[in-house]
C-alpha positions in Angstrom: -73.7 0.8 -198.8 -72.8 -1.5 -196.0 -76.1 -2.3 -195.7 -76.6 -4.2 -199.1 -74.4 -7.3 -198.0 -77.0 -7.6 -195.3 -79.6 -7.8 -197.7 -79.7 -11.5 -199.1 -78.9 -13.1 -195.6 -81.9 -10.7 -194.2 -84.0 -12.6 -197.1 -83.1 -15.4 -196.6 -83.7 -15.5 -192.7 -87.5 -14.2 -193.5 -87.9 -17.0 -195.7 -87.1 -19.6 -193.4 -89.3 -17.7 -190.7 -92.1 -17.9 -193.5 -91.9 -21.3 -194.1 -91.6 -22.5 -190.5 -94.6 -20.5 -189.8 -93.1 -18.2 -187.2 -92.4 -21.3 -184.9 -88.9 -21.3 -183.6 -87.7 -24.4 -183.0 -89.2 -25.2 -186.5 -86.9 -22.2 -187.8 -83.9 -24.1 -186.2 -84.5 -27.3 -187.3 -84.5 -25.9 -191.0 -81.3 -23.8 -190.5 -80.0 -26.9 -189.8 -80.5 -29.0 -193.0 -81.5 -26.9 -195.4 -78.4 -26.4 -197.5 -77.2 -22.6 -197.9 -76.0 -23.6 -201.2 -80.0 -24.3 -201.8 -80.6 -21.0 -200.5 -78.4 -18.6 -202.2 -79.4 -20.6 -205.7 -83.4 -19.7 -205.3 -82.2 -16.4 -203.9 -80.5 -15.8 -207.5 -82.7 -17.5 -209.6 -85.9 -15.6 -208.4 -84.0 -12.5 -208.0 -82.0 -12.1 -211.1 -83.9 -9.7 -212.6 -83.4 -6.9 -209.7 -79.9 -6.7 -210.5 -80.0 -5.2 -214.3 -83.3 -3.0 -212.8 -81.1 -1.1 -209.8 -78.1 -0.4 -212.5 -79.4 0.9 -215.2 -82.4 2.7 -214.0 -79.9 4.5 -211.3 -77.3 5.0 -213.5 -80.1 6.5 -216.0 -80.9 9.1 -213.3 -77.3 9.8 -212.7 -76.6 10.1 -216.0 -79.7 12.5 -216.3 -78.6 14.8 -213.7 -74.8 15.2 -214.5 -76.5 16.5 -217.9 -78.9 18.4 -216.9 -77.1 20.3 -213.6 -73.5 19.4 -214.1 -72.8 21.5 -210.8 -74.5 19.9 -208.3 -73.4 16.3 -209.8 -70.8 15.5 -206.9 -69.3 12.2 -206.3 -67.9 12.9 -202.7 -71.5 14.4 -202.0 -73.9 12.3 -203.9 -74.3 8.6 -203.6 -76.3 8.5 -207.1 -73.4 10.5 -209.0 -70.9 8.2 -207.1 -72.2 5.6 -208.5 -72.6 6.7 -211.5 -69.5 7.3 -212.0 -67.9 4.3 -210.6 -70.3 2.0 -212.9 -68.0 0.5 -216.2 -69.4 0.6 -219.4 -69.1 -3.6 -219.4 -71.3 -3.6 -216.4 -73.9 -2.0 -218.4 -73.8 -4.0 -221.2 -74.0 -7.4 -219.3 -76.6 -5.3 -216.9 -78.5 -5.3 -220.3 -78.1 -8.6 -221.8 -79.3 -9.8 -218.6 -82.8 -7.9 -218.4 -82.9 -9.0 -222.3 -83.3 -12.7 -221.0 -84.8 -12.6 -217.7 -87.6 -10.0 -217.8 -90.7 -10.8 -218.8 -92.0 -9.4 -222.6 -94.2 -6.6 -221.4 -90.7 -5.1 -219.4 -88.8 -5.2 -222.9 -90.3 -1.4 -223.7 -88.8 -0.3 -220.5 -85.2 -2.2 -221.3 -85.2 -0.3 -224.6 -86.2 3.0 -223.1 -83.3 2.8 -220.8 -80.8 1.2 -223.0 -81.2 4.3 -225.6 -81.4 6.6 -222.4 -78.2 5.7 -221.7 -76.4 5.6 -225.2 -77.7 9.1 -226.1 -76.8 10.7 -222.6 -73.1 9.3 -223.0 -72.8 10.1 -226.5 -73.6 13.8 -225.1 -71.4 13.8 -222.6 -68.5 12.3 -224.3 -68.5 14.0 -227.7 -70.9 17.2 -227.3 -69.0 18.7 -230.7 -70.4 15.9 -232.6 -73.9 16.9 -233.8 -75.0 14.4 -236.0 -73.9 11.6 -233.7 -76.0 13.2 -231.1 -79.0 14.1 -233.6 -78.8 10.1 -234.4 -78.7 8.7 -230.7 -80.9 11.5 -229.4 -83.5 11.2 -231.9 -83.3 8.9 -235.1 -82.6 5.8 -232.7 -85.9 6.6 -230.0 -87.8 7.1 -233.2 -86.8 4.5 -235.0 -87.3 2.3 -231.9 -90.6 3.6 -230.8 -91.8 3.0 -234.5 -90.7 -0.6 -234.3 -92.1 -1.6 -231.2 -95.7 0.2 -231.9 -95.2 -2.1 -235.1 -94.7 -5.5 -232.9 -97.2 -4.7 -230.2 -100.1 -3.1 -231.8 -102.2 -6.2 -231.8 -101.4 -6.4 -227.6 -102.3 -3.3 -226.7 -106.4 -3.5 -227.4 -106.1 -7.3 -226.2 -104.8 -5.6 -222.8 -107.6 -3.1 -222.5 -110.1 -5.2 -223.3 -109.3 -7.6 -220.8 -108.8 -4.8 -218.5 -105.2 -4.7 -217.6 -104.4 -1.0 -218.0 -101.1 -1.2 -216.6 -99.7 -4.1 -219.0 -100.8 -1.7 -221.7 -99.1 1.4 -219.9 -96.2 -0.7 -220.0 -96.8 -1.6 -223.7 -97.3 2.4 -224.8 -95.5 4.4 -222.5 -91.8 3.5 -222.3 -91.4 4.0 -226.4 -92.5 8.0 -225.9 -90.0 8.3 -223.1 -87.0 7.1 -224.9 -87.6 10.2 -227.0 -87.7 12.1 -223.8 -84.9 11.0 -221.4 -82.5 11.4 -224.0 -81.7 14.8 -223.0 -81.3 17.3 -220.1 -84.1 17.8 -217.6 -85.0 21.4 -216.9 -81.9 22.8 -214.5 -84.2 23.9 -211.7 -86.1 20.9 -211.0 -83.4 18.1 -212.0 -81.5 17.6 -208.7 -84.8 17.2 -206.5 -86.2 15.1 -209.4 -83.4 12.8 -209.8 -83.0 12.9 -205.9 -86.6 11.6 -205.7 -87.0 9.0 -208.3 -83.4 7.5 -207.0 -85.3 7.1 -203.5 -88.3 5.9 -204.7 -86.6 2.8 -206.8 -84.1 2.6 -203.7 -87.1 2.0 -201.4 -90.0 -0.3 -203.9 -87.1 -2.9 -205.1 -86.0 -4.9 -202.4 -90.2 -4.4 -201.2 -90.8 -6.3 -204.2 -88.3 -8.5 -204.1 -88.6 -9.5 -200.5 -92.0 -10.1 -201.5 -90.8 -12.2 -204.6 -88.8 -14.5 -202.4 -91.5 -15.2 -200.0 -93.1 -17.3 -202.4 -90.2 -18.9 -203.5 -89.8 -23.0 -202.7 -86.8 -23.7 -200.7 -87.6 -27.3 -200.4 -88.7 -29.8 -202.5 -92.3 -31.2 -203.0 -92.6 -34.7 -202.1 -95.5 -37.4 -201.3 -94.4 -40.0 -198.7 -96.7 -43.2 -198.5 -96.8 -44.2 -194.9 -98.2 -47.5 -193.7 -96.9 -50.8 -192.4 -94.2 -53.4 -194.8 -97.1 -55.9 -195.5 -100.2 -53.7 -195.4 -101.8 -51.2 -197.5 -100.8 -47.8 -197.4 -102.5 -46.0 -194.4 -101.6 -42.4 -195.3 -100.0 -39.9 -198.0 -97.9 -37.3 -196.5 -98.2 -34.1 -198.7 -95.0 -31.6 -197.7 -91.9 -30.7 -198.1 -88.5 -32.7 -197.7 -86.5 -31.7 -194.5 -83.9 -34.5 -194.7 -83.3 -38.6 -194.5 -81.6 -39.6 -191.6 -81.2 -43.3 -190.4 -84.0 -43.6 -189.0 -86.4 -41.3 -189.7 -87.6 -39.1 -192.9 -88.2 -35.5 -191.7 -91.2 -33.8 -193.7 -92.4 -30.3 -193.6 -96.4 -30.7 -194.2 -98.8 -28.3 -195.7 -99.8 -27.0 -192.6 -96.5 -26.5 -191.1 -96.3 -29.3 -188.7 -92.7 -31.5 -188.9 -93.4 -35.3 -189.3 -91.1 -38.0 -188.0 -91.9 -40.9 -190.4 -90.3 -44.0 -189.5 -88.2 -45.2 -192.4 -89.3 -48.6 -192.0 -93.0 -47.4 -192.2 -92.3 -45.3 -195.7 -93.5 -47.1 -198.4 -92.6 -45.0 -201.3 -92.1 -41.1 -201.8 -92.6 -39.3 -205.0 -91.2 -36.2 -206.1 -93.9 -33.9 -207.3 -93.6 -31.4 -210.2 -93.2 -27.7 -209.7 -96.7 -26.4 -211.9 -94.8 -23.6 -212.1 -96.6 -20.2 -211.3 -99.9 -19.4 -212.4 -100.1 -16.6 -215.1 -102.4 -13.8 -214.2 -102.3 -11.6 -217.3 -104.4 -12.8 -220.5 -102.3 -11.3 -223.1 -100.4 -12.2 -226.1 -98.1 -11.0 -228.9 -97.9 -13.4 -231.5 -98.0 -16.6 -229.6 -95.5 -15.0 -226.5 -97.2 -14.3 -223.5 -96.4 -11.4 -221.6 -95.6 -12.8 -218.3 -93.0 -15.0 -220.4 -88.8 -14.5 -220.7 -87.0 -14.9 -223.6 -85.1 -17.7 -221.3 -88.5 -19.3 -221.4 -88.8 -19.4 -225.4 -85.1 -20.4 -225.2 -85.1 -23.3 -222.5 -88.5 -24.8 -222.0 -89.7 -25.8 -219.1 -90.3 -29.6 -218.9 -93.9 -30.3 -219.8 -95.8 -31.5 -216.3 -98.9 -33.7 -217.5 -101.6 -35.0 -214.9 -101.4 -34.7 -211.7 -100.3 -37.7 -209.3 -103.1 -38.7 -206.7 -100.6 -39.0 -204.3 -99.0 -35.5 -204.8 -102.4 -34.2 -203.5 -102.0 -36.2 -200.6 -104.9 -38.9 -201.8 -103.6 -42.8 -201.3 -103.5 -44.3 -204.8 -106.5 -46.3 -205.7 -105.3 -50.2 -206.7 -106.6 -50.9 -210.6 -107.7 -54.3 -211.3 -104.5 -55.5 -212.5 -103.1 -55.1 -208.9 -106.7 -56.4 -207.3 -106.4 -60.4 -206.0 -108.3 -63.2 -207.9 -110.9 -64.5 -206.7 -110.4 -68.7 -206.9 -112.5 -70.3 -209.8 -115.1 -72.5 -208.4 -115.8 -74.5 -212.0 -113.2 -76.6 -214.1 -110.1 -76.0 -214.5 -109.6 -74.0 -217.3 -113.1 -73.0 -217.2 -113.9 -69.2 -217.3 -116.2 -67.4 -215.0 -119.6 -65.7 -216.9 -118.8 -62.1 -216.6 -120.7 -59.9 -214.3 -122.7 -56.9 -215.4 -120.5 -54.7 -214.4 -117.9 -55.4 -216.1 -119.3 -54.7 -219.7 
């Protein structure tokens, strides 16, 4: 349990190595202006969906194993029952609100699957006289839910296999057939080494995936810094990231991991380029949502990011004829020049 406060800062430490491309002094100069405040906030927004995924799919496994062997489920022994126990039903909820608007549609099966998990394993531990409350949470409410979502993503699941993605349809089929499953006790023999198992497994893959989610993560922000002199043309677009401004120099991590010094006085302009935002890699669709989408997405669109600047892909802009000079008219004054064939 120590361990976990360790966690972010361990992240966050990797990152930085990542992004300096393992060269030290790099590293340092990065630790020194990037703002921790930057930090933490790309730590939370990229990793906001591990928190509802650790509490309720632990405290479904806990929940699992103090029905199925109520014996060996031992606080002062077992760091799953522990924690189990010491989880409060608000924590639950909001753990559940959360996942609602962070994970991505073809998750919302799972979310389901857990959330009845949960109500039908309390509802047997906390009023085991009441039959028809536990016929209703234990199996009219899977059912009922299962029925629903096979209703909503029927058209998915053949769009899924056809365009090969067998586990987005596993993920679309599956989790409805085991509400109706994990909604009661396991068999008593094999629950404790089951539980025990699947709470290591899930202990060890999550922060493996999320370490691996905030790799990718940008920590800076994309910029393209015209360099060249006050009264000349631009001599060079620098494509990177923004260190810092200081008085006399603009500090820019490029795409190949060097730091450039630029003069001020030699910056011409700098443009912040658009986040295109990441690149979907599933193909599927249920009614117009796509399955790699949030409901925060549907609810807070992103802003729309239209053609690309030149300069954010490090070319120099090109001057139009609007900005190119006049040549001076050698007829009258006033009188226009025949137009050239290439022109028409």
């Amino acid at each position: 349990m120590t361990l976990l406060p360790a966690f972010p800062v361990l992240l966050l430490v990797l990152r930085l190595w990542r992004l300096s491309r393992q060269d030290m002094p790099t590293m340092l100069l990065l630790v020194q202006y990037v703002s921790p405040l930057g930090l933490l906030s790309a730590l939370l927004i990229a990793l906001v969906w591990a928190f509802p995924l650790v509490v309720l799919v632990l405290t479904v496994l806990g929940r699992l194993l103090q029905v199925s062997s109520p014996d060996r489920f031992d606080p002062e022994r077992s760091l799953l029952a522990y924690g189990t126990v010491r989880t409060p039903g608000w924590v639950l909820v909001a753990a559940i609100a959360l996942a609602a608007l962070t994970w991505q549609l073809r998750f919302l099966p799972l979310l389901v699957m857990l959330a009845l998990s949960l109500l039908a394993l309390r509802t047997r531990l906390r009023h085991p006289e009441r039959p028809r409350l536990l016929l209703l949470t234990a199996l009219v409410l899977p059912v009922l839910a299962a029925a629903a979502s096979y209703a909503w993503l029927a058209p998915a699941v053949p769009n899924a296999l056809g365009e090969g993605e067998l586990a987005t349809a596993l993920l679309l089929v599956v989790p409805p057939l085991g509400a109706l499953v994990l909604t009661g006790p396991l068999p008593r023999p094999v629950a404790p080494a089951l539980t025990r198992v699947l709470a290591y497994a899930v202990s060890a893959a999550v922060p493996l995936v999320m370490g691996a989610v905030f790799l990718r993560v940008p920590l800076l922000p994309a910029v393209a810094v015209e360099v060249g002199p006050e009264a000349g043309p631009v001599r060079e677009v620098v494509r990177g990231e923004a260190v810092t401004v200081t008085d006399r120099m603009t500090i820019v991590l490029d795409g190949q991991g060097e730091v450039r010094f630029l003069p001020n006085d030699q910056v011409r302009g700098q443009l912040l380029c658009p986040d295109r935002g990441r690149i979907p890699v599933s193909r599927v669709h249920v009614y117009g949502w796509h399955v790699e989408e949030t409901a925060l997405d549907w609810m807070i669109p992103r802003q729309p990011v239209g053609r690309a600047d030149p300069r954010c892909l490090g070319r120099a802009p090109v001057a139009g004829p609007a900005d190119a000079p006049v040549p001076p008219s050698s007829g009258p004054a006033g009188a226009s020049a025949p137009a050239s064939p290439g022109a028409r």
